[in-house]
N, C-alpha and C positions, 0 to 999 in steps of 0.2 A: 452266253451270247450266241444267238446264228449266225450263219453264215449267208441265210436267206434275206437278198436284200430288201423284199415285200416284208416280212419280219421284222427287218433292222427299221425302215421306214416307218410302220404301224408305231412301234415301240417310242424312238424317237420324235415323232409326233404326238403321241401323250405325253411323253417326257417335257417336253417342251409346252406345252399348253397345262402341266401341271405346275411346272416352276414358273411362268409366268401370272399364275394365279388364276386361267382361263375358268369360265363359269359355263362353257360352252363351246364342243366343239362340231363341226358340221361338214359333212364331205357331200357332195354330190358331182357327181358323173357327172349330167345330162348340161351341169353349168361351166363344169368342168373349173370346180371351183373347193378347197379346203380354207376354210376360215375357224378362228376362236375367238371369243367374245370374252373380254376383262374390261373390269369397271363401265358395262355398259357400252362398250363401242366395240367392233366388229375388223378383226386384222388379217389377211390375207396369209394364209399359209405360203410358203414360196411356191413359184410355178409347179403343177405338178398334169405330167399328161394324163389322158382319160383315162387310158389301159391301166395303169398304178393306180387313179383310184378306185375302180372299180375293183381291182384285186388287193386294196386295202379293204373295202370295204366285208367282201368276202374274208379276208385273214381277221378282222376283229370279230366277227360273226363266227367266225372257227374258233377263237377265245371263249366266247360266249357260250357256247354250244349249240348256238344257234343254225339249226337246217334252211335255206333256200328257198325251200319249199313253204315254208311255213310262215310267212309273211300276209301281215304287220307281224314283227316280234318285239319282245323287250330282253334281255339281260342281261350280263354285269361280268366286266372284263375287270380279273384282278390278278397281275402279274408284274414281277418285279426286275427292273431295268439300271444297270449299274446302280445296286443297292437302295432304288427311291422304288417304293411302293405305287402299284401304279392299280388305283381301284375306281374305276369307273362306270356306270349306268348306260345302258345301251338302250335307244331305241332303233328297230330298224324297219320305219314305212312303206318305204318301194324299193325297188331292185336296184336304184343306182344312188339313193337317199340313204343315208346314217345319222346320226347324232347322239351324242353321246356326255354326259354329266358327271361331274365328281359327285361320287357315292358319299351319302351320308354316314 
């Protein structure tokens, strides 16, 4: 576990959108808005300010290996958080836009 709490945030945010069964998850800045989507309806991640998510969205994209510069990208964060496997598909459109799906 880190100690970094951008880290600790990213992780338990998958976490949580994996045990919930989420089919989808979606951060944007500009809405300043994190949501996940299970059985088709759409839930509001707890409040979260702009600055975190934008430096979530930067920390899952450092998972990925994915460069900044390099946008639109796609790929695929798989990393494991108090013992639950956490493998999920990255896409990432614009600079303050993510979204992200469990891996098949």
């Amino acid at each position: 576990m880190t100690d970094d709490p951008i880290e600790r945030y990213v992780r338990l945010v998958l976490a949580g959108a994996q045990k919930d069964r989420a089919t989808e998850l979606q951060f944007d800045a500009d809405a300043v808005s994190v949501r996940y989507m299970v059985e088709g309806t759409w839930h509001p991640f707890s409040p979260t300010p702009k600055h975190i998510i934008v430096e979530a969205i930067l920390a899952y994209a450092r998972m990925a290996g994915i460069e900044p510069a390099a946008l639109p990208a796609e790929g695929k964060v798989d990393i494991v958080h108090s013992g639950m496997r956490l493998k999920w598909d990255l896409f990432w459109p614009a600079k303050h836009q993510l979204f992200l799906t469990p891996a098949k």
